[in-house]
The first five atom37 places (N, CA, C, CB, O) and aatype in JSON, in Angstrom:
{
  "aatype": [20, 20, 20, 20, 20, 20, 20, 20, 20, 20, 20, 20, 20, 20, 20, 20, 20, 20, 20, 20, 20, 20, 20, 20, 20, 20, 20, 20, 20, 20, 20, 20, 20, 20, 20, 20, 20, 20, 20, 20, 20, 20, 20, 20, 20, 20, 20, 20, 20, 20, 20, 20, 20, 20, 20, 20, 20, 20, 20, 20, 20, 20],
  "atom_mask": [
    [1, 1, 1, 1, 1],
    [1, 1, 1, 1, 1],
    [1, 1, 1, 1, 1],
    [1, 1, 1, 1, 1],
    [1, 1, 1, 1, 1],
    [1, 1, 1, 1, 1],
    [1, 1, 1, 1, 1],
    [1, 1, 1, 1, 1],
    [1, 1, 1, 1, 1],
    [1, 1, 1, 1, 1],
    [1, 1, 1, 1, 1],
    [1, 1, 1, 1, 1],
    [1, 1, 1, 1, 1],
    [1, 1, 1, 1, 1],
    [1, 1, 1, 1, 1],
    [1, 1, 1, 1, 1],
    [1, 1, 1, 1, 1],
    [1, 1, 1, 1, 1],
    [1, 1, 1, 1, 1],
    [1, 1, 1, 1, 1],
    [1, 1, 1, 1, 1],
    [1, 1, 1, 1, 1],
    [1, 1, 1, 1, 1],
    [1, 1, 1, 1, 1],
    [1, 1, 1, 1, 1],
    [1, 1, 1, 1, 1],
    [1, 1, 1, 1, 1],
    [1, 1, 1, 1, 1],
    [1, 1, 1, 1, 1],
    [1, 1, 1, 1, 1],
    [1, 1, 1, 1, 1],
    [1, 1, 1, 1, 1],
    [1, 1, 1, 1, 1],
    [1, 1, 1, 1, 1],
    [1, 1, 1, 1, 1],
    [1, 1, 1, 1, 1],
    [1, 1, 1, 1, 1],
    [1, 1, 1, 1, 1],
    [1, 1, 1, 1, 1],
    [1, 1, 1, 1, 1],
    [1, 1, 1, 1, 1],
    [1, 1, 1, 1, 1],
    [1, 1, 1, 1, 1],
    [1, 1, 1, 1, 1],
    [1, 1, 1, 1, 1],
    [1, 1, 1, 1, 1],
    [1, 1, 1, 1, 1],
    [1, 1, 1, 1, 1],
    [1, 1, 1, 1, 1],
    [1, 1, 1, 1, 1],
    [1, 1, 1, 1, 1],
    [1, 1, 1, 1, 1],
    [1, 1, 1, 1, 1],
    [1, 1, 1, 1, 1],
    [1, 1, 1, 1, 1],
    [1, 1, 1, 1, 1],
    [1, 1, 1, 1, 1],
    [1, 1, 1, 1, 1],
    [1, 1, 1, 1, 1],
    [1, 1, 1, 1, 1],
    [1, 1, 1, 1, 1],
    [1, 1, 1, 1, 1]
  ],
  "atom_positions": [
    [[-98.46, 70.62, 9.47], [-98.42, 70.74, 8.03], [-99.57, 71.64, 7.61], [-98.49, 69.36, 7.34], [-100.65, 71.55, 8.19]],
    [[-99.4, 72.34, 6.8], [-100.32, 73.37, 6.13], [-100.4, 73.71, 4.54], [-99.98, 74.59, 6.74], [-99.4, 74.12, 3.97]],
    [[-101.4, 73.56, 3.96], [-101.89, 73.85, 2.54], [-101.98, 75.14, 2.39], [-103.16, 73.28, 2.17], [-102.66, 75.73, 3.22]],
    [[-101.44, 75.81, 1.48], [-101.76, 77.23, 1.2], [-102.1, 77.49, -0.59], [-100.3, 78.18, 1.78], [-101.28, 77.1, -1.42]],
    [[-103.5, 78.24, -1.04], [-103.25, 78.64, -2.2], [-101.85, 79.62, -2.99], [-104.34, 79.15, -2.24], [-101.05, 80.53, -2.76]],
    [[-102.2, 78.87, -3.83], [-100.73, 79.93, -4.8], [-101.23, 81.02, -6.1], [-99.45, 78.56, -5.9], [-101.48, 80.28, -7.05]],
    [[-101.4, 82.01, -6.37], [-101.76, 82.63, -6.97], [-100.6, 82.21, -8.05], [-102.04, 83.84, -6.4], [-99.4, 82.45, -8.03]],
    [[-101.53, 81.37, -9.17], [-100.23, 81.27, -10.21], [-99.87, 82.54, -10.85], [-100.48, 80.25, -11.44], [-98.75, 82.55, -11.35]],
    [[-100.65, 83.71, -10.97], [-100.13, 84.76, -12.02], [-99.13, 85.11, -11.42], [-100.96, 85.96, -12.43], [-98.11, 85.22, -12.1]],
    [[-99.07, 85.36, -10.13], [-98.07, 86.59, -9.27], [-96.9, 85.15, -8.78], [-99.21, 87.75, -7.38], [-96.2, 85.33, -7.79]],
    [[-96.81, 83.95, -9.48], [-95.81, 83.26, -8.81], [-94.85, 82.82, -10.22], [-96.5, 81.9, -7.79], [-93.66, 82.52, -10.34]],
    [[-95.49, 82.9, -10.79], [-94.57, 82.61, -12.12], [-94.62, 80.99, -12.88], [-92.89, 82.89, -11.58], [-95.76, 80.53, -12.84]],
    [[-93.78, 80.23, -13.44], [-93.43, 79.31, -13.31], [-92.93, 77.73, -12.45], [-93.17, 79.77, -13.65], [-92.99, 76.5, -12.45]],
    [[-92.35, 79.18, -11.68], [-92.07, 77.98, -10.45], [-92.74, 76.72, -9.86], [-92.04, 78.57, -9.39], [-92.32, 75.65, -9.4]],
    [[-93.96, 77.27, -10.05], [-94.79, 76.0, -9.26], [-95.46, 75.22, -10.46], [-96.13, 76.58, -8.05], [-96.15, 74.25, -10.13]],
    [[-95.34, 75.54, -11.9], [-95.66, 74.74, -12.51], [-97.07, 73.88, -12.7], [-94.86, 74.29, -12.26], [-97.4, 72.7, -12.82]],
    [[-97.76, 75.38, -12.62], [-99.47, 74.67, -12.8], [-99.82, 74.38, -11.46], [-99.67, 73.06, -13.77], [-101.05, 74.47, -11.43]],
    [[-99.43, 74.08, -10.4], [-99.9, 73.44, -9.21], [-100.62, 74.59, -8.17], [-98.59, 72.66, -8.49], [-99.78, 75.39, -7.77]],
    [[-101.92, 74.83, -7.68], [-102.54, 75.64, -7.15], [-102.22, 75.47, -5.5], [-103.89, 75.49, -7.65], [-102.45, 76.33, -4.64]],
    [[-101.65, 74.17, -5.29], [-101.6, 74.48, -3.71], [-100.35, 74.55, -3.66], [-102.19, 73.47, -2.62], [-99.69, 74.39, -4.69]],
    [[-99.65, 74.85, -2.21], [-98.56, 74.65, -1.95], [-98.44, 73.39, -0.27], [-97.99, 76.27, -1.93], [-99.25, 73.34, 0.66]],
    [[-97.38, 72.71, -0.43], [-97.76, 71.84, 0.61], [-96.6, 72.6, 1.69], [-97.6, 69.99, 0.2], [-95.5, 72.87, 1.21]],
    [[-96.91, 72.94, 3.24], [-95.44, 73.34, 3.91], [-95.47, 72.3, 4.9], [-95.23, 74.99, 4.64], [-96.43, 71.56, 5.13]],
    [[-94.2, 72.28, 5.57], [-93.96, 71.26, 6.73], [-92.87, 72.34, 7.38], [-93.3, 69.44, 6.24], [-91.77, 72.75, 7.0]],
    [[-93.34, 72.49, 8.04], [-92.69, 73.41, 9.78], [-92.45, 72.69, 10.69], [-93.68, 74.43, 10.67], [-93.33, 72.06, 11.29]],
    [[-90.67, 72.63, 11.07], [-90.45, 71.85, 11.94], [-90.0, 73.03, 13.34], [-89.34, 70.72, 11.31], [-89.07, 73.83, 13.22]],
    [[-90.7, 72.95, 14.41], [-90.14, 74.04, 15.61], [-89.42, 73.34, 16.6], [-91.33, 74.86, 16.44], [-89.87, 72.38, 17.22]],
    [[-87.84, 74.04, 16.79], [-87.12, 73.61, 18.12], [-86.72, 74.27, 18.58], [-86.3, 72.89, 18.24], [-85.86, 75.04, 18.17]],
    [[-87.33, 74.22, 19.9], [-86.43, 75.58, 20.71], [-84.66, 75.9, 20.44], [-86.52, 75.19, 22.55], [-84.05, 74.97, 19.92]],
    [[-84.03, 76.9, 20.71], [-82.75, 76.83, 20.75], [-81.9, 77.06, 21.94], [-82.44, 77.54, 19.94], [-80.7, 77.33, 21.87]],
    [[-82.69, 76.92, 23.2], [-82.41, 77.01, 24.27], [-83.43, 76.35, 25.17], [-82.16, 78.2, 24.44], [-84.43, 77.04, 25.37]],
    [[-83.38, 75.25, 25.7], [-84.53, 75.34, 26.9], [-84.1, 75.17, 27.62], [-85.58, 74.72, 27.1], [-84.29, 74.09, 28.18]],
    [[-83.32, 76.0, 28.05], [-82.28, 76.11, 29.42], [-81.72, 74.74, 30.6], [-83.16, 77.17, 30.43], [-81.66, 74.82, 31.82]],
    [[-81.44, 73.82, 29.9], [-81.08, 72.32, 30.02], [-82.36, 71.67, 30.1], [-80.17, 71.93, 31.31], [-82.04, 70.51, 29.83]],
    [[-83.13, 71.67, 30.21], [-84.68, 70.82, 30.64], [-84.21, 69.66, 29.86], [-86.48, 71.55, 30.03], [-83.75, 68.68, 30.44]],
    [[-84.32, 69.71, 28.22], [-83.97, 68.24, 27.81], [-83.44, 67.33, 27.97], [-83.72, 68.04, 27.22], [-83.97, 66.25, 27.72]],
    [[-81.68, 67.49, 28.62], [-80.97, 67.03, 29.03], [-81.17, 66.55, 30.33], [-80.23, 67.61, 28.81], [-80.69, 65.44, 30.54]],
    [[-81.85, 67.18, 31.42], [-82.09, 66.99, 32.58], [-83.3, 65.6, 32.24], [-82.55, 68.5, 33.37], [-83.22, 64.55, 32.87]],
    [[-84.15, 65.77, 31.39], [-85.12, 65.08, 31.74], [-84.57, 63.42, 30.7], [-86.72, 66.05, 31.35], [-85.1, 62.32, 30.88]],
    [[-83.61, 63.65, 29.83], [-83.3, 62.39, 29.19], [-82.05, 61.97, 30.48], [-82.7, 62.6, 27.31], [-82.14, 60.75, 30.63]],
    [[-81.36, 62.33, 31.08], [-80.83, 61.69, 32.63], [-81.98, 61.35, 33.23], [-80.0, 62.73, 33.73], [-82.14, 60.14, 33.04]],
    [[-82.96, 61.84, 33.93], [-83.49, 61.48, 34.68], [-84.45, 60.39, 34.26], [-83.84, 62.41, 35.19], [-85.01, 59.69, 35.1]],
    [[-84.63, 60.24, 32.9], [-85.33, 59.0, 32.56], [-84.29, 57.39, 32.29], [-86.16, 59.48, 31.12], [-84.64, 56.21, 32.25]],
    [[-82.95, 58.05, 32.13], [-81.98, 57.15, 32.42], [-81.33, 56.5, 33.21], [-81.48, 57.32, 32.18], [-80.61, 55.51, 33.08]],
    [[-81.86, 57.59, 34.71], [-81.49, 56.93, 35.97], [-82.82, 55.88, 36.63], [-81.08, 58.23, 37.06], [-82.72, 54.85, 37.3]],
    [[-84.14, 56.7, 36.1], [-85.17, 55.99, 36.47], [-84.7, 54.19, 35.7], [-86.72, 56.92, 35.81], [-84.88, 53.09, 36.23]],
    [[-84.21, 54.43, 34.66], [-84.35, 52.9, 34.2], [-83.11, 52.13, 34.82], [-84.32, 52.73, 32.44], [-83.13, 50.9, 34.8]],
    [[-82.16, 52.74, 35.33], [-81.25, 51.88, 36.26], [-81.69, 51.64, 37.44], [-80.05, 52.38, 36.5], [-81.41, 50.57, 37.98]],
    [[-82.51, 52.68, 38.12], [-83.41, 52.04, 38.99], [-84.2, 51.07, 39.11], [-83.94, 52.54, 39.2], [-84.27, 50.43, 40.16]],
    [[-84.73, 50.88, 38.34], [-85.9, 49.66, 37.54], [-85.08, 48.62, 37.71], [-86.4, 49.78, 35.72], [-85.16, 47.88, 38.69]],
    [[-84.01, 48.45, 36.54], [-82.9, 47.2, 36.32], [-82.48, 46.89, 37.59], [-81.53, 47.53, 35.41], [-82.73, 45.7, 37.8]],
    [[-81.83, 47.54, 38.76], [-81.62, 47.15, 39.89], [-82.27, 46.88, 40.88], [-81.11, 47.62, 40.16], [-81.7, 46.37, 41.85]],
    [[-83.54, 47.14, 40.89], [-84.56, 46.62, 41.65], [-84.91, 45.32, 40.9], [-85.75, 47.61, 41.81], [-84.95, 44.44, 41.76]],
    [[-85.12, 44.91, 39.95], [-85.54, 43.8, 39.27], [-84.48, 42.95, 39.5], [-85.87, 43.99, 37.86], [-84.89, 41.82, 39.77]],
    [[-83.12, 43.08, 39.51], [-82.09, 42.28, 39.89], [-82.07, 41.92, 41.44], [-80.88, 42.96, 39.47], [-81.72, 40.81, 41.83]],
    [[-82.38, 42.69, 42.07], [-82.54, 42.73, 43.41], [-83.49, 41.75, 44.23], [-82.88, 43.93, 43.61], [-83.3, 41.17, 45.3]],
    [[-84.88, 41.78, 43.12], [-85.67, 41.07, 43.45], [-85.76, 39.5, 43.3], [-86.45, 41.6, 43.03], [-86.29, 38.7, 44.08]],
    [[-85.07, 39.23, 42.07], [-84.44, 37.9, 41.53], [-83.41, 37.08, 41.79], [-84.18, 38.01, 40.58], [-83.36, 35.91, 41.42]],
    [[-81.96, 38.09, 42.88], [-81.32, 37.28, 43.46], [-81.99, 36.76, 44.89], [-80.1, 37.86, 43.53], [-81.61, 35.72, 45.41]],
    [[-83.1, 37.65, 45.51], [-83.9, 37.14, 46.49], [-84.8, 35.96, 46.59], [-84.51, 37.95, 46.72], [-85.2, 35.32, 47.56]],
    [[-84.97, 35.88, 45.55], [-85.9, 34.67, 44.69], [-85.19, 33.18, 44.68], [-86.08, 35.16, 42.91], [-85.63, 32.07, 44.97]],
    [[-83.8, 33.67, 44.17], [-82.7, 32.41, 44.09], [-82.22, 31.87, 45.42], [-81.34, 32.86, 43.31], [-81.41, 30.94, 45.45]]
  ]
}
């Protein structure tokens, strides 16, 4: 997020007396050549891994 002065003469009305301006910049790539996808699987297989080891360990238990 970033504050910027506003030159009210050269802006007109628009901003209505207000000297700052507030921005919010949101950046997303538009390609990251699958990485995201790869890495939300691979954090999805890690957790079936988990679950089946924990099951694994608990019917050993019983």
């Amino acid at each position: 997020m970033s504050v910027e002065k506003v030159d009210a003469a050269k802006t007109g009305t628009i901003y209505r007396g207000d000297l700052a301006v507030k921005t919010l910049c949101i950046q997303q790539p538009l390609y990251s050549g699958g990485r995201i996808t790869a890495g939300i699987q691979k954090s999805e297989s890690n957790l079936r891994l988990a679950l089946a080891q924990t099951e694994k360990r608990n019917y050993k238990l019983n």
